[in-house]
VEXDREN-2710 file (C-alpha; in Angstrom, 1 decimal):
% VEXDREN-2710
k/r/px/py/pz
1/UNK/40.6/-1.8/-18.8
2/UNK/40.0/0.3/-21.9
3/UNK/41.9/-1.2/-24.6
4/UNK/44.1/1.6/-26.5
5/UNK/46.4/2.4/-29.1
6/UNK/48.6/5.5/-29.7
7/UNK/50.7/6.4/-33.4
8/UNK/52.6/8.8/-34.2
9/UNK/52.9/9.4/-37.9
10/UNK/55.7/11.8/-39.5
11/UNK/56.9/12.8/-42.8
12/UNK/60.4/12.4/-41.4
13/UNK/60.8/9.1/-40.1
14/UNK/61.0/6.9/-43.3
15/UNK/61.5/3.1/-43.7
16/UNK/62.1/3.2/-47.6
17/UNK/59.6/3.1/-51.1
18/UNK/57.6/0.2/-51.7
19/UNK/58.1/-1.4/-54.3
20/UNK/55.5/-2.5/-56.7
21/UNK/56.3/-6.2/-57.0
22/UNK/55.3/-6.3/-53.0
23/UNK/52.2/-7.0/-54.1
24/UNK/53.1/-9.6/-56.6
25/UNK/51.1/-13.3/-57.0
26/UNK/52.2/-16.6/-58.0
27/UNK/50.8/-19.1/-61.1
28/UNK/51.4/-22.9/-60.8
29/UNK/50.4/-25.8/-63.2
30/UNK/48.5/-27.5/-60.2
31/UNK/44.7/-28.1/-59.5
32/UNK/42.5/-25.9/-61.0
33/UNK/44.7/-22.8/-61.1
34/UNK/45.6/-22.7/-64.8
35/UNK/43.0/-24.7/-66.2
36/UNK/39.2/-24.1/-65.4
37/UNK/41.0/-20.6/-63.7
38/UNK/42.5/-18.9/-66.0
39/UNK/42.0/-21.0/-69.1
40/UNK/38.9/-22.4/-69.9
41/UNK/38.4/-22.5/-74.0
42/UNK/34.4/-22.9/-74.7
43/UNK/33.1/-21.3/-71.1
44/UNK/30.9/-18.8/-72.1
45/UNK/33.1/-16.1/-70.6
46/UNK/36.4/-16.4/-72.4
47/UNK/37.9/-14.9/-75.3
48/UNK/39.4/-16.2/-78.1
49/UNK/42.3/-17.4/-77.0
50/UNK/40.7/-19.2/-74.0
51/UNK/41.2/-16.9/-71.5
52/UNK/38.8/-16.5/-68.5
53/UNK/37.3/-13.0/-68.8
54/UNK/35.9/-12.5/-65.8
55/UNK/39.2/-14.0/-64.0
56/UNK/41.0/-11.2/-66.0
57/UNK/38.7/-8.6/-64.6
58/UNK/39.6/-9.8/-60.8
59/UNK/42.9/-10.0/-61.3
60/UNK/42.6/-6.4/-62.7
61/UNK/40.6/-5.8/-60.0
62/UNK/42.7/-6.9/-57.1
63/UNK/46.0/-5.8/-59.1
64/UNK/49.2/-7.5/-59.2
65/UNK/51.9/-6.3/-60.9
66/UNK/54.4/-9.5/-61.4
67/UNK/53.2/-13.3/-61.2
68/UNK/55.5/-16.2/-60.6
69/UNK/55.0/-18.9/-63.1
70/UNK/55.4/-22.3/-63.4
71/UNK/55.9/-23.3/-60.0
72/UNK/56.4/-24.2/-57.5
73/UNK/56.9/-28.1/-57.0
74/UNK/56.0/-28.6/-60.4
75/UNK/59.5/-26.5/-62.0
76/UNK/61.0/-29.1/-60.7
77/UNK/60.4/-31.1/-63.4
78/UNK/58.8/-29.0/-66.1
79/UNK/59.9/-29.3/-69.4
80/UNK/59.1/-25.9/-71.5
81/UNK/59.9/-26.8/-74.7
82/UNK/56.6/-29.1/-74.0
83/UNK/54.6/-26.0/-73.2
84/UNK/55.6/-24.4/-76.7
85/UNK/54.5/-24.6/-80.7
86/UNK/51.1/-26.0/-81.6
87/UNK/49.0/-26.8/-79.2
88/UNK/47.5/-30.1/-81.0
89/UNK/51.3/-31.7/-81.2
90/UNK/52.4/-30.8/-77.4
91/UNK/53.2/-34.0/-75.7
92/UNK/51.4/-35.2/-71.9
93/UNK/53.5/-35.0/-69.2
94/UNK/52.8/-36.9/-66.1
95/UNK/53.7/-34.6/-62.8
96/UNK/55.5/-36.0/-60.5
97/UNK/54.7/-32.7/-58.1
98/UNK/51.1/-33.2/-57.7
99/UNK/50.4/-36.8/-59.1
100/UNK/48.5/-35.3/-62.3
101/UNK/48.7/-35.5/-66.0
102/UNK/50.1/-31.9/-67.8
103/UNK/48.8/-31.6/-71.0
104/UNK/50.3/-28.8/-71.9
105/UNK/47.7/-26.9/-73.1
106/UNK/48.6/-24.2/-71.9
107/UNK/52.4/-23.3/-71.6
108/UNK/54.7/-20.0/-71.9
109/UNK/53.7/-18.1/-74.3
110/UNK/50.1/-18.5/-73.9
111/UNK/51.1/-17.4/-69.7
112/UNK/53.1/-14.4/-71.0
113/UNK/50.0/-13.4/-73.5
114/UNK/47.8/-13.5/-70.5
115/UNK/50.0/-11.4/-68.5
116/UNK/49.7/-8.6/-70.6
117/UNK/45.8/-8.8/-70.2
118/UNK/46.2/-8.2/-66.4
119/UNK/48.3/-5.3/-66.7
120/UNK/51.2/-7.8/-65.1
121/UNK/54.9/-9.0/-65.8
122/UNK/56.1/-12.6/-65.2
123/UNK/58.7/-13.7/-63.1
124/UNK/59.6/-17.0/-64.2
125/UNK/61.4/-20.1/-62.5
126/UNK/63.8/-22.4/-64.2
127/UNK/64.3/-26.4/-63.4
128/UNK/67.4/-27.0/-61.1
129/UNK/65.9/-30.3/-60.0
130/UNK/65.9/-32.2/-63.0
131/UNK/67.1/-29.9/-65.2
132/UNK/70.1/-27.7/-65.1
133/UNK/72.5/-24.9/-66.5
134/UNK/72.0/-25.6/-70.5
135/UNK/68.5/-25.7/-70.8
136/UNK/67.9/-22.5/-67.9
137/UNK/70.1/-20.3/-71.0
138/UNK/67.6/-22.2/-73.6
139/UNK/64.6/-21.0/-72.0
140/UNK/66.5/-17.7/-71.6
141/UNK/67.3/-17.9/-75.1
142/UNK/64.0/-18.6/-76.0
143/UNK/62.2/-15.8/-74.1
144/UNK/64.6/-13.1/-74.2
145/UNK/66.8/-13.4/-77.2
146/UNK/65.6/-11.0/-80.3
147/UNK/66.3/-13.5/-82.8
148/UNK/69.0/-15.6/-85.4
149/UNK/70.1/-17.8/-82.8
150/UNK/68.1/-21.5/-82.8
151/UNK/65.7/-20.9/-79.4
152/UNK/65.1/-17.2/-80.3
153/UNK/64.2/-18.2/-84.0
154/UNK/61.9/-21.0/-82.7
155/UNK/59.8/-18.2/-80.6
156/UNK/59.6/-16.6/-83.7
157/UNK/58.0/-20.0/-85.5
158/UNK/55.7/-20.6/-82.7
159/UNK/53.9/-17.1/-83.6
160/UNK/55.7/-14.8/-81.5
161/UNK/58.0/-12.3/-83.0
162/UNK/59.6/-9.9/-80.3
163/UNK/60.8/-11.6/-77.1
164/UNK/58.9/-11.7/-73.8
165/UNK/61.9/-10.2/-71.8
166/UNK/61.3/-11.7/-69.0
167/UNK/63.3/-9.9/-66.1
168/UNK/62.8/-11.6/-63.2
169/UNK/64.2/-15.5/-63.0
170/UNK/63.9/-17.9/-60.1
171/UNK/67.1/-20.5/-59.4
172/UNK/64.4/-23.5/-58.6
173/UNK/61.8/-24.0/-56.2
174/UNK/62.2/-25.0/-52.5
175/UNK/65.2/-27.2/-53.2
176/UNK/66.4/-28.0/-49.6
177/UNK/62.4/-30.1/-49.6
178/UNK/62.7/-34.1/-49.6
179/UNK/59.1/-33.6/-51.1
180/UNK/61.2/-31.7/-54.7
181/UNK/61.9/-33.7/-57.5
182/UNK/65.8/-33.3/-57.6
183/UNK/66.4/-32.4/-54.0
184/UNK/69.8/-31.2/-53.2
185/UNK/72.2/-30.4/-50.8
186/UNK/73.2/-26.9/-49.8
187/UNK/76.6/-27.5/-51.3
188/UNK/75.0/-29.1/-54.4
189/UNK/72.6/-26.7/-54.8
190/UNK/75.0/-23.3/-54.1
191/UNK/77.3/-24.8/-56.6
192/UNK/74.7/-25.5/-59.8
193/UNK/72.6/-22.0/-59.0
194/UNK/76.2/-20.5/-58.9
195/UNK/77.0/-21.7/-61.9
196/UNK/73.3/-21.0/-63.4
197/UNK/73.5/-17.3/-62.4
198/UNK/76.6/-16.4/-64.0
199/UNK/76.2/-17.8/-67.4
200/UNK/72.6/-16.6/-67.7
201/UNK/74.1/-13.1/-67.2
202/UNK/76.4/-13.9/-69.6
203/UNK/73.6/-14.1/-72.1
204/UNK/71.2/-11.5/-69.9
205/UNK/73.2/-9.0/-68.3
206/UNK/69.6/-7.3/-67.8
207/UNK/67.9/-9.9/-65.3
208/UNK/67.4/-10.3/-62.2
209/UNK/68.1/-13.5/-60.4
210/UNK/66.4/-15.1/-56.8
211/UNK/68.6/-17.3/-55.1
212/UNK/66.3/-19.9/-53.4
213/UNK/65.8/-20.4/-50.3
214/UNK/64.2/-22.5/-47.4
215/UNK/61.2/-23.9/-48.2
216/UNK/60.5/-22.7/-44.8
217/UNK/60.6/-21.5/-41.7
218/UNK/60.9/-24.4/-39.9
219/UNK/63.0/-26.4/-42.2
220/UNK/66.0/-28.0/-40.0
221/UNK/68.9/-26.4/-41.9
222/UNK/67.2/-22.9/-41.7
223/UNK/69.1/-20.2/-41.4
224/UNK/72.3/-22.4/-42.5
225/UNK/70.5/-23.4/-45.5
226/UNK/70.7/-19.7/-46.5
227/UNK/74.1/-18.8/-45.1
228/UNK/75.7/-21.9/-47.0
229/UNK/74.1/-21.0/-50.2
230/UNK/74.5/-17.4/-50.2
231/UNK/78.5/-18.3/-50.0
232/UNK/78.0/-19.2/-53.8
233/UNK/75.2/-17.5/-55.3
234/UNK/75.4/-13.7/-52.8
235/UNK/77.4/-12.0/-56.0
236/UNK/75.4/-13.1/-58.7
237/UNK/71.8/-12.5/-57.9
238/UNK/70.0/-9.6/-56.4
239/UNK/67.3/-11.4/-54.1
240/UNK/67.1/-14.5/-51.7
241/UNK/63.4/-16.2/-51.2
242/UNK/61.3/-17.4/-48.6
243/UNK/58.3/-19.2/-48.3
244/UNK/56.0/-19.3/-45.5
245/UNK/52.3/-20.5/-44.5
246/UNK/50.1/-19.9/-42.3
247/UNK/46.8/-21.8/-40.3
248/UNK/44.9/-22.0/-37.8
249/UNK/45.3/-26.1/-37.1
250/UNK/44.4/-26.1/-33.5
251/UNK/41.2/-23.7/-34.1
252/UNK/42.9/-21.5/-31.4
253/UNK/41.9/-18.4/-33.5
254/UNK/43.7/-15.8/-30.9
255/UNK/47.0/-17.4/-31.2
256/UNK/46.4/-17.8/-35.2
257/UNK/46.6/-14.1/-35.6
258/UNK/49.6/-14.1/-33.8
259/UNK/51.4/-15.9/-36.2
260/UNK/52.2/-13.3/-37.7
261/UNK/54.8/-12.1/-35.3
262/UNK/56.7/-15.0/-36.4
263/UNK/56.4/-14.4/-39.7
264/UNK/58.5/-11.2/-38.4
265/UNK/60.9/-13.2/-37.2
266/UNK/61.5/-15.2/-40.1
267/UNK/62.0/-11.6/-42.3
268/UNK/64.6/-10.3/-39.5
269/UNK/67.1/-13.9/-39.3
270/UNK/66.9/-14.0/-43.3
271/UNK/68.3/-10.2/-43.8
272/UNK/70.6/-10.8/-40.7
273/UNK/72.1/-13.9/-42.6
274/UNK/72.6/-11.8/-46.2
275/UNK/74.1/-9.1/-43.6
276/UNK/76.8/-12.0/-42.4
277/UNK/77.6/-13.2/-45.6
278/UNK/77.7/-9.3/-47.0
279/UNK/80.3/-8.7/-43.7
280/UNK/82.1/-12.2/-44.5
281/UNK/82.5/-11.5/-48.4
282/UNK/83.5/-7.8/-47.4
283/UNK/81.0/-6.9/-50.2
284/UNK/79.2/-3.9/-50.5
285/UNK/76.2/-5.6/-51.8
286/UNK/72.8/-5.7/-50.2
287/UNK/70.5/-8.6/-50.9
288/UNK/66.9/-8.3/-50.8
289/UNK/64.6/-10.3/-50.3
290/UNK/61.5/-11.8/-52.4
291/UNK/59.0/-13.4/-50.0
292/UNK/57.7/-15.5/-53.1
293/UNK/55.0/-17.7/-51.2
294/UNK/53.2/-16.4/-48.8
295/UNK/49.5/-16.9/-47.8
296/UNK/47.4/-19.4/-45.3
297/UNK/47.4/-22.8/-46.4
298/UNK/45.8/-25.7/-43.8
299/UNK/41.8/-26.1/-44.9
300/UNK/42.7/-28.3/-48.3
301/UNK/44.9/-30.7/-46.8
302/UNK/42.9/-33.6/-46.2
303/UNK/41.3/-33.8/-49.3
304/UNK/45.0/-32.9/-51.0
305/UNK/46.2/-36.0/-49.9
306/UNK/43.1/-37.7/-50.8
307/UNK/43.4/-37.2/-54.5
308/UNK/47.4/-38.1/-54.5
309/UNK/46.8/-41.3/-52.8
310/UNK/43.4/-42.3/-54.2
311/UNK/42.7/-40.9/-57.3
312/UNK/46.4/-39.7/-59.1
313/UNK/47.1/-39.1/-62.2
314/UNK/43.9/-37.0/-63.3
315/UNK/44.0/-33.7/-65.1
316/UNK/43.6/-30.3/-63.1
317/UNK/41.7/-31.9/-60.0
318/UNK/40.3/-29.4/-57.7
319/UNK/42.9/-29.5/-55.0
320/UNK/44.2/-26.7/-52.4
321/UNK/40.9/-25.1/-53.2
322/UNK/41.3/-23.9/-49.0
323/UNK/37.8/-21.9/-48.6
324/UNK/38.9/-19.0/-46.7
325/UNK/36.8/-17.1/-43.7
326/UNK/36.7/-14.0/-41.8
327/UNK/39.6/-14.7/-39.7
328/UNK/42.0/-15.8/-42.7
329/UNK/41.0/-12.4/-44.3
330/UNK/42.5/-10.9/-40.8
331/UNK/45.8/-12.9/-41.5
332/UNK/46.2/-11.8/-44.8
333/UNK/45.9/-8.3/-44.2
334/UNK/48.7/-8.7/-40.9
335/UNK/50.6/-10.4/-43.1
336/UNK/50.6/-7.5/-45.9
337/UNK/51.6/-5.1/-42.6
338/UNK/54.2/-7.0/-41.9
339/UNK/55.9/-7.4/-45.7
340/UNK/55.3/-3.4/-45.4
341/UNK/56.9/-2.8/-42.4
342/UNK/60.0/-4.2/-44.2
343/UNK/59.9/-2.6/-47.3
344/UNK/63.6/-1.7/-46.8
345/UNK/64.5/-5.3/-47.5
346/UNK/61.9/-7.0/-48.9
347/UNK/61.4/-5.7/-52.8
348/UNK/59.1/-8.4/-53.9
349/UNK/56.9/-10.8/-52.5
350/UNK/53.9/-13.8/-54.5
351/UNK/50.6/-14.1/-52.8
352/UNK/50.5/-18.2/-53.4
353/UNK/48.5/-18.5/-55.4
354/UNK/46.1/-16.2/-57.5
355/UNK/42.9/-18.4/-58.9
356/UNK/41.4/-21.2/-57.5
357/UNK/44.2/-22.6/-55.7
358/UNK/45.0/-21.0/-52.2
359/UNK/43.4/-18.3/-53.8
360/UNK/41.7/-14.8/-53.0
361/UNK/39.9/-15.4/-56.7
362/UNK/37.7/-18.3/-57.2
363/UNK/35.7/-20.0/-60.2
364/UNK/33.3/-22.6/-59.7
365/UNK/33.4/-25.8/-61.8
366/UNK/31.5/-26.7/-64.3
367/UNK/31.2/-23.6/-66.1
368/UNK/30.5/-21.3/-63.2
369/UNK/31.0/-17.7/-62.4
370/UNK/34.0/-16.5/-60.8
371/UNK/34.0/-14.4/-57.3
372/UNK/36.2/-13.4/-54.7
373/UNK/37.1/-14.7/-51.2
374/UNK/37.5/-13.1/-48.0
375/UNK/41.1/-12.6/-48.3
376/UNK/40.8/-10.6/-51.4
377/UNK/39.6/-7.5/-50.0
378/UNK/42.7/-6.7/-47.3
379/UNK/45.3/-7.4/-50.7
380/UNK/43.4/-5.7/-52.9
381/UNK/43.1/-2.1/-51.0
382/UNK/46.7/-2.9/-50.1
383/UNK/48.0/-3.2/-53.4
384/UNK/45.7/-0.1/-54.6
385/UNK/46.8/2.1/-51.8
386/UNK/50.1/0.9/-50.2
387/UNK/52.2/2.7/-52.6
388/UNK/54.7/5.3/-51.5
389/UNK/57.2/5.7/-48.3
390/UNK/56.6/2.9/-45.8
391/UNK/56.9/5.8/-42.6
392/UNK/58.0/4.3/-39.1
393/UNK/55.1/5.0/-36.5
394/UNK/55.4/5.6/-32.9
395/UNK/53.2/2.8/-31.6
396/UNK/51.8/2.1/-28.3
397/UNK/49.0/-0.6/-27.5
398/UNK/47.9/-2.8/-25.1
399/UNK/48.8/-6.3/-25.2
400/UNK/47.0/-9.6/-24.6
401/UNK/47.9/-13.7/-24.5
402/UNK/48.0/-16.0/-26.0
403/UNK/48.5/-19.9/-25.8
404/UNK/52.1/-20.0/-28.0
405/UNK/53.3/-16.3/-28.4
406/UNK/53.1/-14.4/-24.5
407/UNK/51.8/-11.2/-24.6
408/UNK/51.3/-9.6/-28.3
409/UNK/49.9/-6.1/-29.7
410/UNK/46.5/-5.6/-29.6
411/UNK/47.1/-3.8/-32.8
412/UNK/49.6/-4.1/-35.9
413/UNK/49.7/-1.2/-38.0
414/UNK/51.5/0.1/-41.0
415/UNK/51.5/3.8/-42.3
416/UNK/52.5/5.0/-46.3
417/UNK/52.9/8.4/-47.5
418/UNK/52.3/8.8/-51.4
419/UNK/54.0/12.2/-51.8
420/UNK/52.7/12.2/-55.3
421/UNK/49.2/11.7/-54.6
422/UNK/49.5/13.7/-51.2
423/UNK/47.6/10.7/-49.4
424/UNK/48.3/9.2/-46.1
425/UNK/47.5/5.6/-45.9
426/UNK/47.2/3.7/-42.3
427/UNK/47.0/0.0/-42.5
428/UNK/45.7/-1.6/-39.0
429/UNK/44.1/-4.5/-37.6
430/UNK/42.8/-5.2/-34.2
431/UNK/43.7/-8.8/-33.3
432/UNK/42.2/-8.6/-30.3
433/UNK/39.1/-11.1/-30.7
434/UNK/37.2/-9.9/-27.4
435/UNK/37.9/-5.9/-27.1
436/UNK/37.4/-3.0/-29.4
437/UNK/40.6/-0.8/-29.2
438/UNK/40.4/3.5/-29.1
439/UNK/43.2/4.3/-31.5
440/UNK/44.3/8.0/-31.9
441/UNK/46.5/8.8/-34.6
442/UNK/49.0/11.9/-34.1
443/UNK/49.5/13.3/-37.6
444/UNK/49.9/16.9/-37.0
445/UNK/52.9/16.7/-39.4
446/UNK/50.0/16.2/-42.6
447/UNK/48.6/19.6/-41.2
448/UNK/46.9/20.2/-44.5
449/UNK/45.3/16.7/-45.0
450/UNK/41.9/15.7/-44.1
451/UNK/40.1/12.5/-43.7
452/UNK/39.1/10.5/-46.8
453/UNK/37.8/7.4/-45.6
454/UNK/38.0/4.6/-43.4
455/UNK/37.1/0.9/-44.6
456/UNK/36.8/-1.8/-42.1
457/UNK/36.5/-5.2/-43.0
458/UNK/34.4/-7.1/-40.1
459/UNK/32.2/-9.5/-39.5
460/UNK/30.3/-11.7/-36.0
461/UNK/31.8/-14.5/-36.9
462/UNK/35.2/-15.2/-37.4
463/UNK/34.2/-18.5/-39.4
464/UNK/32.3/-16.8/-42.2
465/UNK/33.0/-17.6/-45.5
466/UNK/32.0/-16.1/-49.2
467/UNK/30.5/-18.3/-52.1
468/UNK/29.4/-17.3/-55.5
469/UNK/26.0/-16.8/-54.3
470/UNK/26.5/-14.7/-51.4
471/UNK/29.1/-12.4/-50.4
472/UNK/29.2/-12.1/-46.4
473/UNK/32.6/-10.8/-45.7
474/UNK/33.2/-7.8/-47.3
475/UNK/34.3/-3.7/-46.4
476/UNK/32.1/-1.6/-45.4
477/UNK/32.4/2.4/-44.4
478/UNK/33.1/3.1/-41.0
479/UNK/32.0/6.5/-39.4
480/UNK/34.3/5.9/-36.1
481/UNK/37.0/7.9/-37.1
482/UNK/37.3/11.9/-36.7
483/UNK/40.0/14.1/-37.2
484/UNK/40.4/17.2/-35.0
485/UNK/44.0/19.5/-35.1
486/UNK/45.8/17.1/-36.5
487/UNK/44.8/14.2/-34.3
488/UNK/42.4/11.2/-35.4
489/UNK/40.5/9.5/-32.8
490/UNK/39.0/6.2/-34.0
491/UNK/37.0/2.6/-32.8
492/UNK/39.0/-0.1/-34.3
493/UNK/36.2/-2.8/-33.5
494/UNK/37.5/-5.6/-32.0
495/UNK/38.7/-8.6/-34.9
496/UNK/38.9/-6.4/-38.0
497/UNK/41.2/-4.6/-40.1
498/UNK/41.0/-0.8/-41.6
499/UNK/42.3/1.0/-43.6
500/UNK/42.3/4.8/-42.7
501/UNK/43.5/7.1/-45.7
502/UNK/44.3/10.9/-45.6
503/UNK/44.7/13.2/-47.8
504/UNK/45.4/17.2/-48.9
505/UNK/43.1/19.4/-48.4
506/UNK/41.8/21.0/-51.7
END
């Protein structure tokens, strides 16, 4: 049987805009992601201030335009005003998160400095674990406030005179997890974010707030967890988060791509829950949704719980340093189809994490260069071209097993129209691991656009990996797509994801 899929792309069938921050990334005080990633005073490649300049030129590279800082597990006891002022009279912190010693080397302001040097924002979490309320609006204070009040007017002693403004604030981190430092309850934890949210827009009635939700998935309160807390927190915040991973454990690689069908799932029983609690509170509020942490997580996790048992307490040890291969690369860019494909709901989403650590951006130790892993090519064309409306395809593909998930689509696909640039963008991957797929694309309602290209990311083996020496996964041109009267046949070859852009004809 030939294996086929059929779209169907129109101007008038629109999902909604995406929104920049889909494409956002996430920062945590853990292994080597801060320091020896992004900080690294003395390396021959940093500036002045410290900062990694060929990890800036990545980042740039891959583009993200809001990071989530500090955390993660380790906001769950992180204590900023330890992070601020001179560097030489910041106190060690041991972290309870990750069994390591914080120095503090590195804290706020130096985060928000770097920031601007990636042409990015910060989106920052505050400590509802061992923390609470009063110091949330002293961080606030601190970061927001212009001055003459006694956090805004220490900012302004530690060297930095205008505020940060800092718009987007997480509630905590993953505090339904027994793993968090200052777990709570749903009640417990409705009640204090509650209570958080409103008098931080009492100080900032500019911000926007994440209401947090289940660490993931699976957890056993999920979807109460988020129906429970939502009672409190649904008129005081604008967003509700998940967190999700993804790996390929049983080294069943066909039924690892289809994981990301669940990760649909997980996307459609959130929004359905703000939806109850929006029908409940007669409200007519709609929550979105910041998919915070998101991103395959499983090679690491062996020698993770090697360093915590044997060897705790050191200071930025390499862990979650997952090397990723071909297929990874292929569940990054499903998963980017998928946050696309919702674009109506979700408004903002973290690839966990950026450098080093579960990361498309590597550095090797001991002074080494820095280079990029499989996974950063799908997320880098993504966030350079999946800007615009987020257009709802007729689809129709053949289907295959597998061992977990019955029959799924030989192919995903997303399209996005960027009236502004007059390009078409088609985002698709054939997750079929045996079979190429003929795909034909009906876009007769783009009369006047041509094709521009088609990248395809590909590769034999779905085990390959990249390394500072030697690149092996990365795009290539493909010359198996032709456009003829407003129809584009193409050869998706089988395992590998494309990216087929159109646009107006000059």
């Amino acid at each position: 049987m030939t294996r086929q899929a059929n779209m169907i792309v129109d101007k008038a069938f629109k999902v909604a805009e995406v929104d920049k921050r889909l494409y956002g990334s996430f920062i945590e005080h853990l292994g080597r992601a801060v320091y020896d990633g992004l900080y690294q005073p003395g390396h021959p490649l940093s500036d002045a201030a410290g900062f990694r300049k060929d990890v800036i030129a990545l980042v740039k590279e891959i583009g993200v335009p809001i990071i989530r800082y500090p955390g993660g597990n380790f906001v769950s006891n992180f204590f900023w005003e330890d992070s601020v002022g001179p560097i030489e009279k910041r106190p060690a912190r041991l972290d309870l998160a990750w069994a390591t010693l914080e120095e503090n080397k590195f804290g706020l302001n130096e985060f928000v400095a770097w920031t601007k040097k990636v042409d990015s924002k910060p989106m920052m979490a505050v400590n509802l674990g061992t923390r609470g309320i009063a110091d949330a609006l002293n961080i606030l204070e601190y970061c927001n406030h212009p001055s003459g009040t006694k956090y805004s007017e220490m900012r302004k002693s530690h060297g930095v005179k205008e505020p940060h403004n800092i718009k987007v604030w997480c509630l905590g981190n993953e505090m339904d997890g027994p793993w968090q430092i200052g777990q709570k309850t749903m009640e417990e934890y409705g009640r204090l974010a509650e209570e958080t949210a409103k008098a931080m827009k009492l100080m900032d009635p500019s911000i926007e707030l994440v209401s947090c939700g289940s660490s993931f998935r699976d957890m056993p309160t999920f979807p109460e967890w988020e129906a429970t807390t939502l009672e409190h927190t649904y008129d005081y915040v604008e967003y509700v988060s998940l967190h999700q991973y993804y790996g390929n454990r049983e080294n069943d690689s066909n039924d690892y791509l289809a994981q990301s069908d669940d990760m649909e799932d997980f996307i459609k029983t959130v929004i359905a829950t703000c939806d109850y609690i929006k029908a409940k509170k007669r409200s007519k509020k709609t929550l979105y949704l910041s998919f915070d942490e998101w991103n395959v997580w499983y090679h690491s996790n062996a020698a993770d719980a090697d360093i915590v048992k044997n060897r705790p307490w050191g200071i930025a040890p390499p862990m979650l340093e997952d090397i990723y291969n071909f297929e990874d690369a292929l569940m990054v860019g499903l998963m980017l189809i998928v946050l696309l494909r919702n674009a109506d709901r979700v408004k903002m989403a973290c690839m966990a994490q950026l450098v080093n650590v579960i990361a498309p951006i590597m550095t090797d130790a001991k002074g080494g260069a820095a280079w990029r892993q499989t996974t950063f090519y799908p997320f880098m064309y993504t966030a350079k071209y999946g800007h615009g409306t987020v257009l709802q395809p007729i689809v129709n593909t053949t289907m295959h097993d597998t061992a977990k998930h019955d029959e799924i689509t030989d192919v995903e696909s997303v399209s996005i129209w960027n009236e502004a640039t007059a390009e078409l963008t088609v985002f698709a991957v054939n997750r079929n691991l045996c079979e190429d797929v003929q795909m034909q694309i009906d876009v007769r309602g783009f009369a006047d656009y041509v094709l521009k290209e088609h990248i395809v990311l590909a590769h034999s083996d779905l085990k390959a990996t990249n390394h500072s020496a030697k690149e092996s996964v990365g795009p290539a041109f493909s010359n198996q797509s032709k456009l003829e009267k407003g129809r584009l046949t193409s050869l998706l070859h089988k395992a590998s994801w494309n990216m087929i852009r159109f646009g107006k004809q000059s």
